[in-house]
N, C-alpha and C positions, 0 to 999 in steps of 0.2 A: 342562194346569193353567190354572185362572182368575188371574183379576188383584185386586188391592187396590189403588186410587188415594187417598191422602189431599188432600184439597182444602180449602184454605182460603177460609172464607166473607168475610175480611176483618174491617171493625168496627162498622158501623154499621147497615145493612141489607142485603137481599141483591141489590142494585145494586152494592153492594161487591164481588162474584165478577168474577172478570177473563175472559176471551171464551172461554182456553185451559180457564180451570174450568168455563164452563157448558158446552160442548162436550162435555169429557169427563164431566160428569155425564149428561147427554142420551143419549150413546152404552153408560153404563150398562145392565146388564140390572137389577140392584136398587140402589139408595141408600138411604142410610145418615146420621143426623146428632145431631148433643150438642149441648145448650146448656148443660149444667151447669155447663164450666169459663170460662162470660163470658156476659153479658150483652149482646148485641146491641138497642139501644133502638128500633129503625125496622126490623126483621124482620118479617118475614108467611109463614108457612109458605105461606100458601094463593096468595097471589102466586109465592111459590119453584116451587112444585107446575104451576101453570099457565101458567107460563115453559118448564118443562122439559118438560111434557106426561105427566109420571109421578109416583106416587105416592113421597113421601120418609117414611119410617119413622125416629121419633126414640127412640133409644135411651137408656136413663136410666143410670144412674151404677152402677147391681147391676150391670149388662151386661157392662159395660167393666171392671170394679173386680174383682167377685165372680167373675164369670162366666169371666174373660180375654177376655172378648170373643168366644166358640164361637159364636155365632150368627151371625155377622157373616163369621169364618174358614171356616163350615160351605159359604154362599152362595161365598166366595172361591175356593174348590178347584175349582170346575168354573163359573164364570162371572164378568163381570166386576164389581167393585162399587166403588161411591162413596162415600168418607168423607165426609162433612163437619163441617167442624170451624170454631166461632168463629177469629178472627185467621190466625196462621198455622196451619198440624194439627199441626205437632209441637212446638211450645212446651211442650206438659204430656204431662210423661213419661207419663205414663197411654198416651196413644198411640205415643212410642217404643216402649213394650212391646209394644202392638198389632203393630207392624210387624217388630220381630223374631220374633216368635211365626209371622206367616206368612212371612218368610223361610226359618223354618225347619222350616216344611212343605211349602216348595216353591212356593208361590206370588209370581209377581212382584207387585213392589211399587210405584210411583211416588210423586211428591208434588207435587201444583202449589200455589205457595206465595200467601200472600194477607198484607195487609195487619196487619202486629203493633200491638198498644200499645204493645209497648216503643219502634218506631222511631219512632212517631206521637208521645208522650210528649216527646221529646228534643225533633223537629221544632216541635212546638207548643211550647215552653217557650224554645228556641234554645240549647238547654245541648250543648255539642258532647261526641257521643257516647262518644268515649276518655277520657271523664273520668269513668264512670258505673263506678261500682267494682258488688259485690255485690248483687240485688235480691233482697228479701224480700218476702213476705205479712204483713200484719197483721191477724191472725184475730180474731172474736169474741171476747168474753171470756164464758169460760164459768163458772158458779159464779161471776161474780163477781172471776175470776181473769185478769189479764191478763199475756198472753206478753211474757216479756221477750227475746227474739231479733230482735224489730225495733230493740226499743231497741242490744244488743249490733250488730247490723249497720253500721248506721249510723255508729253511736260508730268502729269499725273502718275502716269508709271515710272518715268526716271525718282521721283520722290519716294516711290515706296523701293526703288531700287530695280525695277522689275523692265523685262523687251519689251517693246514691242510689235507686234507683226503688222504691215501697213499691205493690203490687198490694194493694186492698181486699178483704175476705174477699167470698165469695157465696153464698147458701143457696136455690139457685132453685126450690127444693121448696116452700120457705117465705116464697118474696118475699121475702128478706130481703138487703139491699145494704148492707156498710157505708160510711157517709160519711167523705166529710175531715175532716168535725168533727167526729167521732166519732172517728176515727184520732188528731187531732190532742188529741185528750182524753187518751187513752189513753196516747200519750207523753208528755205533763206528767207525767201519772199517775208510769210511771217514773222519770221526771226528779226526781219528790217524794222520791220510794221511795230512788231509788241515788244522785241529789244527784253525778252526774260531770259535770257541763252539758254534755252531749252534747246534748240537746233542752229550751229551756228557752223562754219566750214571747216572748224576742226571736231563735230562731231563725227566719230565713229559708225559707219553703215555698214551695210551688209546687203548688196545684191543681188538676188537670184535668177536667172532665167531658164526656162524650158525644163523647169521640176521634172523628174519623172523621165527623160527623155535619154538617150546614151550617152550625151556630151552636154550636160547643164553647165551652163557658167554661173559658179558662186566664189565673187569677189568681198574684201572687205579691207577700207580705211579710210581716211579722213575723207566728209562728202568734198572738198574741196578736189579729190585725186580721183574723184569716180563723177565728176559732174561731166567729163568728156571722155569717158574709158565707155567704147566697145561694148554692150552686152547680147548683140545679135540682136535677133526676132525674138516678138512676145510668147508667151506669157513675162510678167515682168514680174515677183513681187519683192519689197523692203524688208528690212529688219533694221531698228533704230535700238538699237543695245543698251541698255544700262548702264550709267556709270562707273558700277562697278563689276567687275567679270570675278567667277570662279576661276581656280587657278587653271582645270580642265579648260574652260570655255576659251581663256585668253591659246591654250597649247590647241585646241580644235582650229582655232579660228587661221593660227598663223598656217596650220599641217596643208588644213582643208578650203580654206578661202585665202592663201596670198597674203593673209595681213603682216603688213612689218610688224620688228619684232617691240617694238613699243607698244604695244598691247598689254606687252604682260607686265608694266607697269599701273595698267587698271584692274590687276589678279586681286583681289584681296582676301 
């Protein structure tokens, strides 16, 4: 039987693969990669390509989604092959399922892990991580309609005291990234709507962009001060804080993200 290796590409470019993932991509007989579910801003396929000395095949979202992935599992059953996946590969169940499906067809599986947002997020922000309750998406609004399960998230976490991390939608078919200010819109929005001050313009955010990259901008303070502040180009993702901070958390946030010093009157 062949092999299925998930590999994570990391977050920023593919400098980001760590020595054990280029290796086992190299010693692939075909590879394999997605960018649908993230945005990698400093990628180069053709850099990737001429590092490993072999042609990388990127598979679109029908593949993996419609498909289960058969083309991919076809290659697997009698050769070895290389996933590659933004951050880490198994973050987006889309690819758990991948992996169980060749598990149980007989094929071994592996994962070499690569660099998350979500750990980066934390790191960058200094919000220590056991305090990060539920993470949500905050999708486009479609028709006009926006989801209110970011809003209920949150609300849910701020109660038990707890962040939490808000991952921006991505439509990479369509170039289309949404922004913190955009996100930040959108939860007013609800806030108008359901009026439970869960998010309202003197709540505390936390901004990220281009995780992973040499110059990420991570900003943080009232959404009203950041609904028109600069965060460059995507990746974008949120941090919606807890009302109450660790005294480290509130001293992280002013060092490392800009926040005024009224922060550290929500230390507790």
């Amino acid at each position: 039987m062949g092999e299925l290796v998930f590999i994570g590409l990391g977050l920023f470019d593919e400098k980001d693969m760590s020595l054990r993932a280029y290796e086992e991509a190299k010693e692939a007989d075909y590879v394999y990669a997605e960018f649908y579910t993230s945005l990698m801003a400093g990628f180069s396929l053709e850099n990737l390509e001429r590092k490993l000395g072999k042609r990388v095949t990127v598979v679109p979202r029908r593949i993996l989604e419609d498909e289960n992935g058969e083309a991919i599992l076809l290659k697997a059953e009698h050769a070895k092959v290389a996933f590659l996946v933004p951050g880490d590969p198994l973050i987006a169940t889309t690819h758990i399922d991948l992996r169980i499906r060749a598990e149980k067809r007989g094929i071994e599986t592996r994962v070499v892990h690569g660099a998350s947002i979500i750990s980066a997020a934390m790191g960058l922000s200094g919000l220590q991580n056991y305090k990060f309750g539920r993470s949500v998406t905050i999708p486009f609004s479609e028709l006009g309609q926006v989801s209110e399960t970011p809003y209920n998230v949150i609300g849910e976490n701020k109660k038990r005291g707890l962040h939490t991390l808000c991952f921006l939608d991505i439509k990479t078919d369509k170039r289309m990234y949404l922004t913190i200010n955009e996100a930040l819109e959108m939860l007013l929005f609800m806030e108008e709507k359901r009026k439970q001050n869960v998010f309202t313009l003197k709540s505390l955010v936390v901004g990220i962009a281009r995780a992973g990259g040499k110059n990420p901008t991570v900003k943080a303070d009232k959404a009203n001060s950041l609904l028109s502040f600069d965060f460059g180009s995507p990746p974008h993702v949120l941090i919606v804080p807890s009302d109450k901070l660790h005294f480290m958390e509130a001293e992280a946030l002013i060092s490392l993200a800009g926040a005024p010093e009224w922060v550290k009157g929500m230390a507790r």
